[in-house]
C-alpha positions in Angstrom: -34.0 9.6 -9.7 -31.7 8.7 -12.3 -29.1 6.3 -11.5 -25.9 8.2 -12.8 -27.0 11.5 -10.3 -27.8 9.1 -7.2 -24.7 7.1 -7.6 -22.2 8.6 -4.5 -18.8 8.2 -6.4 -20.8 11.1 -9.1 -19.7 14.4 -8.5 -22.8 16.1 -8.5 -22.6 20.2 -9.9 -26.5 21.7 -8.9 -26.8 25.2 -10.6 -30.2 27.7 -11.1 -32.4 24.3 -10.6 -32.6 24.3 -14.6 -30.2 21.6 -15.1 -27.8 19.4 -13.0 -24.3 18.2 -13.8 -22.4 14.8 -12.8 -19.6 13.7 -13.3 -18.3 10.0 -13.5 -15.9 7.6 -14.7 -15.2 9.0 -18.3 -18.5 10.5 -18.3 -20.6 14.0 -18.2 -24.1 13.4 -17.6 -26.5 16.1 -17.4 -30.1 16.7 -16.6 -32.3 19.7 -17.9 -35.4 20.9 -18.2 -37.5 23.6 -19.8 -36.7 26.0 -22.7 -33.1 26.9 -23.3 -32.9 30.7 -23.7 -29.2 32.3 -24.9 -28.8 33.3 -21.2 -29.5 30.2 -19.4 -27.0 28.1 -22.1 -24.6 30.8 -21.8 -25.0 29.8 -17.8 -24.8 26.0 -19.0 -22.2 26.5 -20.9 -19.5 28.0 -18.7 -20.4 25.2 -16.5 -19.6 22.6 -18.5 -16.7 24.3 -19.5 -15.3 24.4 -16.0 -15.8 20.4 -15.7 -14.3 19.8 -18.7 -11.3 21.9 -18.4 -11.1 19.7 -15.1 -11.2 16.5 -16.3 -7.8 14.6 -18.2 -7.6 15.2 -21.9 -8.5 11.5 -22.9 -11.7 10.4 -24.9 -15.0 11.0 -22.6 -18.9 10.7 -23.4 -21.6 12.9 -22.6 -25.3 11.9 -21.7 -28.3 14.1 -21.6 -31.7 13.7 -19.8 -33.9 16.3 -21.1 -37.1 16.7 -19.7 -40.3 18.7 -20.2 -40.3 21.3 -23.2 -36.6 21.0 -23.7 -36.4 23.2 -27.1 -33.3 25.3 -27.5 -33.9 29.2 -29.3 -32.3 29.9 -32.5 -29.5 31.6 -30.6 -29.2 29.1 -27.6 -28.9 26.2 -30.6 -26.0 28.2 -32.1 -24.1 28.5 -28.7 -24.8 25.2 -27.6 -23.2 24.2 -31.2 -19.9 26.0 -30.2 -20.2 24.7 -26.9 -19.9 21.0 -28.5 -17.3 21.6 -30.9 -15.5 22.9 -28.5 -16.4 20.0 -26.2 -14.7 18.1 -29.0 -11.9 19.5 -29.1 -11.3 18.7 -25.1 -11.8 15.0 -25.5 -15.7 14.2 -25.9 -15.9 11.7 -28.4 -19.9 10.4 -28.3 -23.2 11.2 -26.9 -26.1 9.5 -25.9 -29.5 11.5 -24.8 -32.5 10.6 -23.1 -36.0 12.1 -24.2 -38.6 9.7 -23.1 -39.6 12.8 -20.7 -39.8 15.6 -23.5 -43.5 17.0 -24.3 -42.3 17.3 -27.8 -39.8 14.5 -28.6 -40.1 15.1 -32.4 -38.7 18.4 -32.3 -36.3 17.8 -29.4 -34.7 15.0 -31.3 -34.7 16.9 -34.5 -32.5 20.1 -32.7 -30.3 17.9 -30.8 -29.1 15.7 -34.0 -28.9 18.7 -36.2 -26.0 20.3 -33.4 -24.4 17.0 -32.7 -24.8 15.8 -36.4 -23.1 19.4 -37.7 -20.1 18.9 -35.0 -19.8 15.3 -36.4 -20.1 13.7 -32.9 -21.7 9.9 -32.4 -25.0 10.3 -31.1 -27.4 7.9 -29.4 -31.2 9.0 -28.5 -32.9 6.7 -26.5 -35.5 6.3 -24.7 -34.4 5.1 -21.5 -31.7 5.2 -19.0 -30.5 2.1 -19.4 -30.8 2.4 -23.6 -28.2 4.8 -23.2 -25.8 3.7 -20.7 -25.7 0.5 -22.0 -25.2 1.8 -25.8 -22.1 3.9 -24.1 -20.4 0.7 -22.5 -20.6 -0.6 -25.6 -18.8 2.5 -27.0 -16.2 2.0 -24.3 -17.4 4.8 -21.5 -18.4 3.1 -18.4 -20.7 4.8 -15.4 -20.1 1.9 -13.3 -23.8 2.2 -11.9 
């Protein structure tokens, strides 16, 4: 399990077993898995939305386990780039993802930099957990894990 969803002080947000959200500190971690159709971003992203509109408006980081297949469609790419401009525009400031686990890392890392790249956020892709949290300490976001 990874460390930022085991850690009790995480808020932990479970929904349709395709992904899990958690919060903490100045972060929003989230685990997924699987092909992203339109629908189940569209799900995804009104989750995320709800967190976000939660949280203060100061600068926060976002980190992403993907796991398995973890391709987006055409259309889920194109939402999910909305979803992190708007992101943006509430705060989130960097991103860090994890795709050791992907089946087709290549790819996976080629759609995730493209959306991040065209919202002109900081993005880390590591291999590891610790890669990645320790790369967003350094960027001043904190888990305390």
């Amino acid at each position: 399990m990874m460390k930022i969803f085991a850690n009790p002080k995480a808020v932990v947000n479970n929904k349709y077993g395709q992904y899990q959200i958690a919060v903490l500190n100045n972060i929003i971690a989230v685990s997924a898995e699987g092909v992203a159709s339109k629908e189940s971003i569209e799900r995804y992203v009104q989750d995320i939305s709800d967190i976000v509109l939660n949280m203060e408006q100061k600068p926060w980081a976002f980190l992403g386990f993907l796991h398995g297949t973890a391709l987006l469609t055409k259309d889920a790419e194109k939402d999910l780039h909305k979803s992190v401009l708007w992101r943006v525009s509430r705060g989130m400031t960097t991103s860090a993802l994890v795709t050791q686990n992907t089946t087709i890392e290549a790819m996976v890392k080629a759609q995730f930099e493209r959306v991040y790249e065209n919202a002109q956020v900081k993005l880390g892709i590591f291999s590891t957990e610790k890669g990645a949290i320790d790369w967003l300490a350094e960027q001043g976001f904190v888990a305390d894990i």
